[in-house]
N, C-alpha and C positions, 0 to 999 in steps of 0.2 A: 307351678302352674298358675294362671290367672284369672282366678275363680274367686268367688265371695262366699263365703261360709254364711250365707243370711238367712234371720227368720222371715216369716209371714209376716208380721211389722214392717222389716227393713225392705221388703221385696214391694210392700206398698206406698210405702216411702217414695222410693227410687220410681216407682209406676207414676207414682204422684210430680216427682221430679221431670219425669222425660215427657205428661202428659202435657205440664206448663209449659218448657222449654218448647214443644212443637207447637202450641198457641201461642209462641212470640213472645214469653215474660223474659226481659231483658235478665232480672236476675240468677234464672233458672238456665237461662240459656248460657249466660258465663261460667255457671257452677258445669254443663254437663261439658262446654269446650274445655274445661279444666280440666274436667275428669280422664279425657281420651288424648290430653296435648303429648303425654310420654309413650302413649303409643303411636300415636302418627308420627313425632319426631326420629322414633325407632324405624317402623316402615318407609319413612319418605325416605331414610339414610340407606335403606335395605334394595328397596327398588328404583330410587334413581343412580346408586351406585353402579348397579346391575345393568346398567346401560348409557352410562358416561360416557364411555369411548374415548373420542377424539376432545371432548368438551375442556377435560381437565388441564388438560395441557395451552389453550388459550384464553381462557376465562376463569373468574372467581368463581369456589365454589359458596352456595348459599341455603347447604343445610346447617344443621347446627348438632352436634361440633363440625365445621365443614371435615371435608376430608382433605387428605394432606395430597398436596400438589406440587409440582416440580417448578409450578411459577407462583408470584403472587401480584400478578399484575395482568391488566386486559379489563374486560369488561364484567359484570354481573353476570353468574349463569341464572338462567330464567327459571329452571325447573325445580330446585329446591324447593324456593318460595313457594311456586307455582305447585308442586305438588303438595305440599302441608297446606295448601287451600284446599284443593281437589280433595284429600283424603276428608278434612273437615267435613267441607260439602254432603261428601256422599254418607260418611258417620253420622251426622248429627242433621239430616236434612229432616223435614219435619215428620215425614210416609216412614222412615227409618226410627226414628224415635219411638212414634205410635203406636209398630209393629212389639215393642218390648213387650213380654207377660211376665216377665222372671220365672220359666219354668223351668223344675227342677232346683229352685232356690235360687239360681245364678242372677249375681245383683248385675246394676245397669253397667258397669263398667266390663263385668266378666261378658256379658253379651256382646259391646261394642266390641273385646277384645278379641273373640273369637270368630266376630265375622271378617275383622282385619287382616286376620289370619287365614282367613278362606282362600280359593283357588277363585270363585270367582269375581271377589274384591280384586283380585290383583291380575285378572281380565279386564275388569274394567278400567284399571287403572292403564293399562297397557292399551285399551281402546282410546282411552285421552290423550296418552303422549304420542301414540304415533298418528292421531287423528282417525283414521279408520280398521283397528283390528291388531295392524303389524305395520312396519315401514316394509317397503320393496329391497328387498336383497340387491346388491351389488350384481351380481353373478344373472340376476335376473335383467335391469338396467343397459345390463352390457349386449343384449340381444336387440337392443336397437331402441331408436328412441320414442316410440311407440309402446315397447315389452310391460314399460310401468304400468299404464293406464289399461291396458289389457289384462295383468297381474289380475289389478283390481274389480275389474268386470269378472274375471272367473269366480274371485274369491266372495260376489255377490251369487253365483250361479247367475249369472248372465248367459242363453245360447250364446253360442257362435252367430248366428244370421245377426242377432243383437246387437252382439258386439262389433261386427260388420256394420249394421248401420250407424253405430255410433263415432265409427271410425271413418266413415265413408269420405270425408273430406280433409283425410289426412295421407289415405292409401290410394293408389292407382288402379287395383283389383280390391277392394275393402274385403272380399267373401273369401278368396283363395289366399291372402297373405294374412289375412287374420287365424285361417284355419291352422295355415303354415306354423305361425306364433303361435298358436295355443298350443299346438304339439313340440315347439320348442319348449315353451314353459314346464309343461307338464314332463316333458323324457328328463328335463334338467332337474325340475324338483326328486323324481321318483331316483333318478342317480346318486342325488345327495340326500335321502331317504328326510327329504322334508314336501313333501308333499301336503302332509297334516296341512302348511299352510293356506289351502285353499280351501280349507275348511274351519269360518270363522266360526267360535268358542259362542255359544247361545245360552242362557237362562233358561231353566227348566222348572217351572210352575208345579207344585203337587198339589195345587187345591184348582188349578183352573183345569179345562179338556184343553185336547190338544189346537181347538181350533178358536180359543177363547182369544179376544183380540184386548181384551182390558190387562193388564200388570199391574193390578193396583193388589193383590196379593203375592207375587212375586217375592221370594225374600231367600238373602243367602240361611243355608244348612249350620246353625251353631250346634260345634260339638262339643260338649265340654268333658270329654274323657279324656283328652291327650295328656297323656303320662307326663310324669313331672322329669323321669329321665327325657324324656322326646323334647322336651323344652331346656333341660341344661345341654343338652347336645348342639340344638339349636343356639345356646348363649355362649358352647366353646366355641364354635363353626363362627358366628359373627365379629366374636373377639379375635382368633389367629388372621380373618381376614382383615381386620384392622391392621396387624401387622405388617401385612405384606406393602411393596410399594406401589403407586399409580400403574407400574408399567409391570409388575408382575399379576397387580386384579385385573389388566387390559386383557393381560394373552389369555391366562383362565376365563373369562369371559368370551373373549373371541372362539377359543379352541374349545374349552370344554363343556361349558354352558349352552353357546350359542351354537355349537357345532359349525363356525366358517370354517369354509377354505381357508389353508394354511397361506395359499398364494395372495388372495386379497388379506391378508393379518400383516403378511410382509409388506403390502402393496400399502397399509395405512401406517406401518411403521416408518418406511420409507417419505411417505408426504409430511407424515410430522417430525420426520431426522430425530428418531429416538433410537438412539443405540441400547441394544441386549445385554452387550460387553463393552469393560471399557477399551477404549483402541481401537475396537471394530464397527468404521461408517455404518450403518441403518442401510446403504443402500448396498452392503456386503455380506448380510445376514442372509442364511441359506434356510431350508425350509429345513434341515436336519439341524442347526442349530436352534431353530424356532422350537422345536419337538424336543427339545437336550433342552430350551431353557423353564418348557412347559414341564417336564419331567423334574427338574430342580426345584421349582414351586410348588408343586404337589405335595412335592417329598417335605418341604418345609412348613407346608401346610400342615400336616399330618404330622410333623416332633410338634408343630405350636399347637395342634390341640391335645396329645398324650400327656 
């Protein structure tokens, strides 16, 4: 577990540490980016894996240690880098430092550690990459080329008349074919029991009311109970999936993560001509051998962590 065994000394230390680092002392502030460099490099390797997709197979990867690819040539991918700034940002940004008490003894790094670790650090971090919340589903996309931007107005709570006039000079009837699409959206999400996603992931304040407009006491929940088992389980889980290859963390990610359709997985297998087996085209892969080779990963999954 990643906790600090600290007195009352060390906790005002570290207070004393994160108070300068947030007043801009250059050398406080390289000591605390030090402190947190092998957790963000852990995390940025954990959730931008978790949504590489199609990335790895046209571009460098640029975590560190990257991750191992089928090519090694193309372009820079953006996000690695790009995320190990993001993660800094938000860890070490000055409202985030200040917030530190060391209560309960946890020195500044077991705090930093434990909000990285949180559900809603890695909301937020998922409100960065995809720009707003979530990216638009395929499946949704495919409903016409309007479906996206409409997605997005629902997932503001935007009415229908709303979203009607915002559409008005793209539709012919804006009112009746906006209604139309919203009801497509919504029978397709509830079919494929992802509907959750019109309902974007919020911060919840315990010291403000509910109708407080400032977040300037907003702060993720550190828990520093998580069992030392829950975190090797967590260290075997990260290791077997280091094992696996680019195209067996795609399908786990596509199918069992992500919950897609099996048909758009084939459908991105096919545009990047990655074959499941050797001998057999990409564009000859059935959805029961997609399912037989997701069942084979699993299985391998689970001897790599036993």
């Amino acid at each position: 577990m990643q906790q600090n065994n600290t007195t009352d000394q060390d906790v005002e230390s570290q207070r004393a540490l994160a108070q300068q680092a947030a007043n801009g002392e250059e050398a406080a502030r390289r000591q605390v980016n030090q402190l947190v460099e092998s957790i963000i490099r852990y995390q940025s390797r954990r959730f931008c894996v978790r949504f590489c997709r199609e990335n790895k197979f046209h571009s460098i990867c640029t975590l560190h240690p990257p991750v191992a690819q089928p090519i090694n040539r193309g372009a820079l991918c953006e996000w690695g880098n790009a995320s190990y700034g993001w993660m800094l940002n938000d860890l070490c940004s000055s409202n985030r430092l200040l917030k530190y008490e060391g209560r309960n003894g946890a020195g500044l790094s077991g705090y930093l550690y434990q909000i990285a670790n949180s559900q809603p650090f890695y909301e937020r971090w998922k409100d960065w990459r995809f720009g707003r919340h979530v990216h638009v589903p395929a499946y949704i996309k495919a409903l016409g080329p309007n479906a996206g931007r409409v997605f997005m107005l629902l997932r503001s709570h935007e009415p229908v008349e709303g979203i009607a006039q915002q559409m008005s000079g793209l539709m012919q009837e804006p009112l009746l074919e906006t209604r139309a699409l919203c009801q497509q959206i919504i029978v397709l999400l509830t079919r494929k029991k992802r509907l959750h996603l019109l309902n974007p992931p919020v911060n919840i304040s315990l010291t403000e009311s509910a109708n407080a407009e400032s977040s300037s006491h907003q702060q993720d929940l550190a828990d520093y109970d998580e069992s030392g088992e829950d975190q090797q389980q967590k260290q075997q889980l990260s290791r077997a999936w280091e094992k696996l290859s680019p195209v067996e963390q795609f399908v786990l990610e596509a199918l069992s993560i992500e919950e897609q359709d099996a048909r758009y997985v084939l459908q991105a297998l096919c545009k990047m001509d990655v074959s499941l087996k050797k001998g057999v085209p990409a564009k000859k892969t059935s959805v029961q051998q997609l399912y037989y080779f997701r069942r084979k990963t699993l299985a391998k999954l689970a001897e790599s962590m036993a």
